[in-house]
N, C-alpha and C positions, 0 to 999 in steps of 0.2 A: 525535317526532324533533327533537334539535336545530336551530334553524335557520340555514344557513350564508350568509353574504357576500360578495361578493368580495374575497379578502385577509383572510377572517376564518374561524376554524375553530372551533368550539363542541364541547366536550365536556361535556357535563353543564351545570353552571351555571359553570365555567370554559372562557373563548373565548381564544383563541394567535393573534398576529396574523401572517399570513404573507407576507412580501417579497415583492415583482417579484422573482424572477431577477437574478442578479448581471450577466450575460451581456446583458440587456436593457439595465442602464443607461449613458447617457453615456460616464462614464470608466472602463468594462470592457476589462479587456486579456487575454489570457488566460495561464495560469501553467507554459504552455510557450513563450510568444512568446520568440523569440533565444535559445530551447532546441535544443540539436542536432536534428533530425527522426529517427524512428526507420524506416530505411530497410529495413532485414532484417525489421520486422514484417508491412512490405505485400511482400515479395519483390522489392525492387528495390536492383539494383546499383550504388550509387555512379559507379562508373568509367563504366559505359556511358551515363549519361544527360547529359543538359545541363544549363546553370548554371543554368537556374530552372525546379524542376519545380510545376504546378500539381495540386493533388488537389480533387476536388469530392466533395463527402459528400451520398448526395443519395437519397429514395427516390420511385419509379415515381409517385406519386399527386402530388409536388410539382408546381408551376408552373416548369416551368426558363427558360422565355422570355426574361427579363430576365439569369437565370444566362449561357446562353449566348450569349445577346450582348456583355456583356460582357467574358465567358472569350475570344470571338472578337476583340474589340477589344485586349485586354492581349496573345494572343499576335501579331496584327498590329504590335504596338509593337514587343515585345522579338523580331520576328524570327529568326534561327537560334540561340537564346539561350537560347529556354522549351520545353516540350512539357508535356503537360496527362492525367490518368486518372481514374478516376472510382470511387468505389466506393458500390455498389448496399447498402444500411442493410435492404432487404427482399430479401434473396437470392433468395428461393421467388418472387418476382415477376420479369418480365422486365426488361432492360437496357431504360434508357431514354434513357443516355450510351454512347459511344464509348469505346476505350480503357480496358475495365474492370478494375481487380483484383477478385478474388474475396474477401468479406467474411468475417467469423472472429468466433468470440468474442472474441479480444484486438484486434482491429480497431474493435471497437464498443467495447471499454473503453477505450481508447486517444483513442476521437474524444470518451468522454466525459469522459477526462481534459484535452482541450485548453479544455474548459469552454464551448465554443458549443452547444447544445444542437439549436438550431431545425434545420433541412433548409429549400432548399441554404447548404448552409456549404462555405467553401472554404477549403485553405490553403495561404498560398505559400514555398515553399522556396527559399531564396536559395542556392542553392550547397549548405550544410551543415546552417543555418540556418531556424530557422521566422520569416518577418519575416511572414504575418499570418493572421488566422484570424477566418472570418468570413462574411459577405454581403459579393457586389463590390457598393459602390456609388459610391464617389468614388472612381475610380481613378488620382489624381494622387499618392500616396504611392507608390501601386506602381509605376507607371510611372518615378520618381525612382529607385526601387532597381533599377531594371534599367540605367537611363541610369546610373548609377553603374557599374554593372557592364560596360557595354560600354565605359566611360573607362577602366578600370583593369584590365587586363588580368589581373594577379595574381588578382583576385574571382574568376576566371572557372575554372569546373573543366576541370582536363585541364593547367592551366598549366606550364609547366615553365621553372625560370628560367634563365638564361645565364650564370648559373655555377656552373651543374652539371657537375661534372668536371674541376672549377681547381681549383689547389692551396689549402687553410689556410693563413693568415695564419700568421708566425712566432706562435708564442702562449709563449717562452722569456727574454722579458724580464720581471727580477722585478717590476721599476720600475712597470709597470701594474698591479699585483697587490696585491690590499685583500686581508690572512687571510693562511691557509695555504698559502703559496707553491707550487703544482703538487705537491697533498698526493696526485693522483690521477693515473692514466693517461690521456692524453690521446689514444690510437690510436685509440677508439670514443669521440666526445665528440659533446654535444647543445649546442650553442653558444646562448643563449639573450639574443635582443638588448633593452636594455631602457633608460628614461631615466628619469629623476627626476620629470620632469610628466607622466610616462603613467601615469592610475591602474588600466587594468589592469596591465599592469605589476605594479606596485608589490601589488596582490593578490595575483599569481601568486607573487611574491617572500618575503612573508609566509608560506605554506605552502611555502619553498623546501623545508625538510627533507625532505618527505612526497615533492614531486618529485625531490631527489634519492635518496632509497630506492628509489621505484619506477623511478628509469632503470637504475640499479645494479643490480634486477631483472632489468633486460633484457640487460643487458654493456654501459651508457655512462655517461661520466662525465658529468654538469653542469658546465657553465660560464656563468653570465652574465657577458655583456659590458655593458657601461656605452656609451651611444653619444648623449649627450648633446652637444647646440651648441646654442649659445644663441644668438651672432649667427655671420654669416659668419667674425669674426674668432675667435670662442671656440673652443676645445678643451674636451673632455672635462674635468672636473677633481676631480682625487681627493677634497678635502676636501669637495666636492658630496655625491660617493660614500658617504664616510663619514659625512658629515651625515645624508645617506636613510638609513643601515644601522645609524645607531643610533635614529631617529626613526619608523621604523616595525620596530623590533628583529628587522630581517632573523638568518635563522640564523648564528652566525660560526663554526663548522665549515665551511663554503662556499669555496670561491676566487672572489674577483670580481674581474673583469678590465675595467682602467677604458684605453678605446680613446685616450690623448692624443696618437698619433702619426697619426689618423683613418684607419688602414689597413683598419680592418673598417666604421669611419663610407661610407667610398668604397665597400667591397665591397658594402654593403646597397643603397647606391642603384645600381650595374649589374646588382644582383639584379632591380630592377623592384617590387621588392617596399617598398611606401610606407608601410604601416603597422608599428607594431607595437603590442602585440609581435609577434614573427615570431621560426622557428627553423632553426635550420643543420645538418645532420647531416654529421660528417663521417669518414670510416675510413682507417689508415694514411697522413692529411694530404690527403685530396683529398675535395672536397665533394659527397655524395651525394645528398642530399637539400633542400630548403629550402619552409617552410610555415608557415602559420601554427600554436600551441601542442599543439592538442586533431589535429588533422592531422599533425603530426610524430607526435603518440605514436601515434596509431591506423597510421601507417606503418610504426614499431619495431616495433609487436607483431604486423601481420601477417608481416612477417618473420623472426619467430623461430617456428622447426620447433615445431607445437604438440604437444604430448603428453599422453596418456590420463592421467588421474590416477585410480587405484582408492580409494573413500573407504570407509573398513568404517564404518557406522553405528553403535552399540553401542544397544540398543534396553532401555528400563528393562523389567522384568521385573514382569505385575499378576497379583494371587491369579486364576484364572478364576471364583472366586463374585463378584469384585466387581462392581458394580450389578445384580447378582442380585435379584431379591426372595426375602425371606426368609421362612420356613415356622413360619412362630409355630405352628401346630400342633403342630410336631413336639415340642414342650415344654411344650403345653397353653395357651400363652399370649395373653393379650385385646391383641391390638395396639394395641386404640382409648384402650387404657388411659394410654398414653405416647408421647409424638412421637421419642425418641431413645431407642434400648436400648444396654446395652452388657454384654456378654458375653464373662465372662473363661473359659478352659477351661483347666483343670489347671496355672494359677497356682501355684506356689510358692516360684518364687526370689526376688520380690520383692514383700509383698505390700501394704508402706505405701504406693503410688500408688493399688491397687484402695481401701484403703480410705481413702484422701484423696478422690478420686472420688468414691465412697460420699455420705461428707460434704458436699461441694460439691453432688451433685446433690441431697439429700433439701434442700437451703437454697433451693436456686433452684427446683423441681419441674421437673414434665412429662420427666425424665430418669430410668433408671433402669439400675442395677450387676447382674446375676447375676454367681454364679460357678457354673460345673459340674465336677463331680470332685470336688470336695475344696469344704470347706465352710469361709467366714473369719468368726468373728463379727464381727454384725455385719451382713453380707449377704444379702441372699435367695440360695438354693442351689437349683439344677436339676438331675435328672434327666440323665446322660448319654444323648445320642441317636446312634446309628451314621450318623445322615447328616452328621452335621457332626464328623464324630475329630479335632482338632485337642488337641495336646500346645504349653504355656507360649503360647498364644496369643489377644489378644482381638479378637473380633469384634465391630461397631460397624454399629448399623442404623438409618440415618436414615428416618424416616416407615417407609417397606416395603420400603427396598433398603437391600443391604449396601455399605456405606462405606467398609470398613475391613476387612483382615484381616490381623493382623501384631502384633509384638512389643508392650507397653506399657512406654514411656519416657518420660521428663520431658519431650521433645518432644509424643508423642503426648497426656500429663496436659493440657499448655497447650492443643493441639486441641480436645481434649474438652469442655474448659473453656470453648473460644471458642462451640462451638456452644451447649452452653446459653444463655451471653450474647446469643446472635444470637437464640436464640428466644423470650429475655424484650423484646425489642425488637421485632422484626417479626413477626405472629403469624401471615404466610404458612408458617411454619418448623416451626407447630403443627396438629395434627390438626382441632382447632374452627374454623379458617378458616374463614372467608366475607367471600368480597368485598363491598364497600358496590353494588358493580354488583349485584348480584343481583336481578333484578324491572324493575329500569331498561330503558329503552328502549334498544337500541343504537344510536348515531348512523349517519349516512350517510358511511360510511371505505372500503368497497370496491367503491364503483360505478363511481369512474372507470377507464375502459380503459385507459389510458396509462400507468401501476402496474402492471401485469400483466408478469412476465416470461413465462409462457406462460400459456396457457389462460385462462378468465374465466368470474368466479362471476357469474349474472345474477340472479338470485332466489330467494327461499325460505328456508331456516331453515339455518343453520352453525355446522363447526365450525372458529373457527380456531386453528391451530397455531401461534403465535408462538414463534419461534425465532430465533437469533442465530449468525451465522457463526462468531464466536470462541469459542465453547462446544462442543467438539467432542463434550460427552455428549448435545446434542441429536437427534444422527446418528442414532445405534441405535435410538432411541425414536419418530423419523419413519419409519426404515422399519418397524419393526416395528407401527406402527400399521393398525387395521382400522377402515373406515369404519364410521360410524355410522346404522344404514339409517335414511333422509327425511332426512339433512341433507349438505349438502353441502361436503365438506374443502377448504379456502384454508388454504395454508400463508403464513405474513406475515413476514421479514425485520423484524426489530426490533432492529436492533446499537445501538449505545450514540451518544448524542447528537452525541458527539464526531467520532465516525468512519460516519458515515451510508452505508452504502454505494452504489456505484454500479449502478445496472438492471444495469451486462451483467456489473458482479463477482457479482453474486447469480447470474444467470445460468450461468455458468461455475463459481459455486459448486454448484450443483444438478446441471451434467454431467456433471461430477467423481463428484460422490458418486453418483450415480442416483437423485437425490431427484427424478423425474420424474412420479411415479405421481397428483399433483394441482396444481392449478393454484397459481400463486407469485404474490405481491406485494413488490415493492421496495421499499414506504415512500419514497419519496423526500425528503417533503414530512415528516417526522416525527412523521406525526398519530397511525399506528397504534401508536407508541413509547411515545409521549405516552399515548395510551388506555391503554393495559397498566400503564404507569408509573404511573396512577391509581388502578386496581384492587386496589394493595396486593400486588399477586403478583410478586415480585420474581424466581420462580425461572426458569428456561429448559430445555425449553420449556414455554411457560403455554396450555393449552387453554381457550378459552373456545366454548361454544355458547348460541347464539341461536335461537330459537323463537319463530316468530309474532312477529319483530323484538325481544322481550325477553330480557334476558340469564338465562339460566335455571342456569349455571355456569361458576366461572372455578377453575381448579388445575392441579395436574398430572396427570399419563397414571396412575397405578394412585389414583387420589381419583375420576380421569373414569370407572374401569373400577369403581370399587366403586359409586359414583353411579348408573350407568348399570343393573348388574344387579341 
């Protein structure tokens, strides 16, 4: 057996070397921090809680002692300001925090999308807000975002500002007006406050278009206002305006409204509301709302009556033989003889692609042309057989299943064409296959327990089914699989290097399907990718079985079945 290192992983006589966790080091942040929290996944309602909610990720076997001291110390700070819950990562074990949500499969994808991985991890919700995710241990950042929060009353959820229910500013002078002078109705308007040194701002402003589509969406016009001062004594000033809107090519479809008589500069600050950006809703001239961007909208659209929308799917239409295996008997024929068949039946309307095909295959080999019915020189001709009646159509059998069953056209000629090529290139694609694993030892890839989405292989002789989520022909072939008596089935997640999946997406992938019938591995770490990726067996899914720890076969499900008997 290879022998492995810490931080080293050995395949054969090539070793991969494998990272600390990103999450471990120094300047790790995680890649939803000052991400909005997603509150409807754990069933909690915005409206009724408070401005800082704590979540602890945490499961039964952990040390929580320093957790909860802590969590005690931070909500002693912030007062009537936080409250705190907890979700149990081993559900089937008992609670061993207070205030628990009930844990989910999209609860555990979700925790492992925040990127902390260890248990207790905590994180804290600022209002909307994710400001951190983590282990409490220096608790003077957090504490600041709370002391922030109890100074400024606006931060604080539930807020409501004090000019809610005052009339709109005149907004009928043109004079303020950069563009198309009130091109839109102003009864339903989303007033959007903004200045020249603010770079969100200026972000938001950039994608102006897009927000004013989707307000327009909802029944309101966009308007940004300009509320720029530079000292005491400055006013807003147009050619500012226009300086920013051509300087970061704001959209000029838009009306932008430049505040230099500071009548909405004044109404922002009685609003309370000190930052921006910030927004204004207002109907029939009187101010209904006011928030900050992402909170205005999520207001708009609970407010519009939602309604059912019926979606008719149109579902592409497949032969029921395809991934059939096919009955080379039935026409007498040696399968072993050819990696690709193709089978034309009662061809005659057009017959210069069959015999182009012809051509092409006899140059590259390992391909071969029937026709049945009717006979083209040139070609080998078959026997009609009553199980397969097909009129003007060719049928296409890769290794042992049918591929194809349908018209031949210049499209399908180039297909035909691609597989040959693929099979002078990779010689998984050809019946003589054999892995260079074969006889090798199999390395030490599925002993660690913490890979495992359920169940666990602990010894003895295997087989595994490596498989990949985005390959949906893998499905029919794992259920229809039958153990192989004295070895024991581990199904192995193998998605592609790019997109590695997550423990609880594969999880949820196996629910879904009811791929439940034997024990799964995540791969997290890439290694059993990597193994496969070496093998030479490029197809999905790839069986391999190990015997008395040597690899004694690697291929696919009707190669494992001819093998086998």
């Amino acid at each position: 057996m290879s022998e492995s290192k810490p931080g080293v992983v050995c395949v054969g006589n090539v070793c991969y070397v494998v990272p600390e966790p990103a999450y471990k080091q120094a300047d790790w942040t995680s890649p939803l921090l000052y991400e909005p929290f997603n509150f409807e996944l754990f069933k909690l309602v915005p409206a009724t809680l408070k401005s800082i909610v704590l979540i602890v990720f945490y499961k039964p076997n952990d040390d929580l002692t320093e957790t909860k001291a802590k969590l005690d110390e931070l909500l002693e700070h912030y007062g009537d300001l936080a409250e705190y819950f907890s979700v149990n990562l081993e559900p089937s074990k008992e609670n061993a925090m207070d205030n628990p949500i009930k844990s989910s499969l999209d609860i555990e994808e979700y925790f492992e999308e925040l990127g902390y991985l260890d248990t207790p991890a905590v994180v804290a919700v600022m209002v909307r807000d994710i400001g951190h995710v983590g282990p409490l241990k220096d608790l003077t950042e957090l504490k600041q975002y709370g002391d922030n929060i109890k100074r400024f009353p606006f931060m604080q959820r539930g807020f409501v500002s004090p000019v809610i229910g005052q009339p709109l500013p005149d907004l009928t002078n043109a004079d303020n007006y950069i563009g198309y002078v009130c091109d839109e109705p102003l009864n339903k308007v989303l007033v959007y406050f903004w200045a020249t040194w603010c770079n969100p701002c200026l972000d938001t402003l950039t994608k102006g278009k897009q927000l004013k589509e989707q307000l327009r969406e909802l029944g309101y016009s966009f308007l940004p206002v300009n509320v720029d001062q530079r000292s005491a004594k400055s006013k807003a000033d147009k050619e500012v305006v226009k300086a920013a809107i051509c300087k970061y090519d704001f959209d000029r479809s838009i009306d932008y409204y430049v505040d230099m008589d500071d009548r909405f500069s004044n109404l922002v600050k009685e609003s309370q509301f000190l930052g921006l950006p910030s927004c204004l809703v207002a109907e029939d001239g009187i101010i209904t709302f006011m928030g900050m961007k992402e909170e205005t909208l999520e207001h708009l659209k609970q407010s519009i009556p939602k309604e059912t929308d019926t979606v008719v799917v149109e579902t592409e239409q497949v032969h029921p033989l395809m991934d059939e295996k096919f009955d080379f008997a039935a026409f007498g024929l040696d399968k072993q003889a050819y990696s690709f068949h193709i089978l034309a039946f009662n061809v005659s309307s057009d017959t210069r692609l069959l015999q182009e095909l012809q051509e092409y295959y006899t140059e590259k080999g390992n391909c071969i042309v029937y026709t049945v019915g009717n006979g083209i020189p040139g070609i080998q001709s078959l026997t009609a057989n009553e199980k397969y009646d097909f009129q003007e159509t060719v049928l296409a059998v890769f290794l042992d299943r049918i591929s194809y069953v349908g018209p031949l056209n210049e499209q399908k000629l180039d297909d035909f064409k691609q597989t040959a090529l693929h099979m002078q290139m990779m010689a998984c694609f050809r019946r003589e296959f054999k892995s260079p694993y074969i006889g090798q030892e199999f390395p030490d890839l599925v002993s660690d327990p913490s890979i495992y989405v359920n169940g666990q292989v602990v010894s003895g002789d295997l087989c595994l089914i490596c498989w990949a989520m985005y390959d949906q022909t893998c499905i029919p072939q794992m259920k229809s699989f039958k153990p192989i008596p004295g070895y024991q089935t581990l199904m192995v997640c193998v998605d592609s290097q790019q997109d590695i999946p997550l423990k609880s997406q594969v999880k949820k992938f196996i629910h879904d399907h009811d791929l439940l019938a034997f024990p799964v591995v995540a791969d997290p770490n890439d290694r059993l990718r990597a193994y496969v990726q070496s093998s030479n067996y490029f197809m999905k899914p790839c069986f391999i079985l190990v015997k008395s720890n040597i690899v004694e076969f690697v291929g696919g499900l009707d190669s494992l079945n001819d093998y086998w008997q």
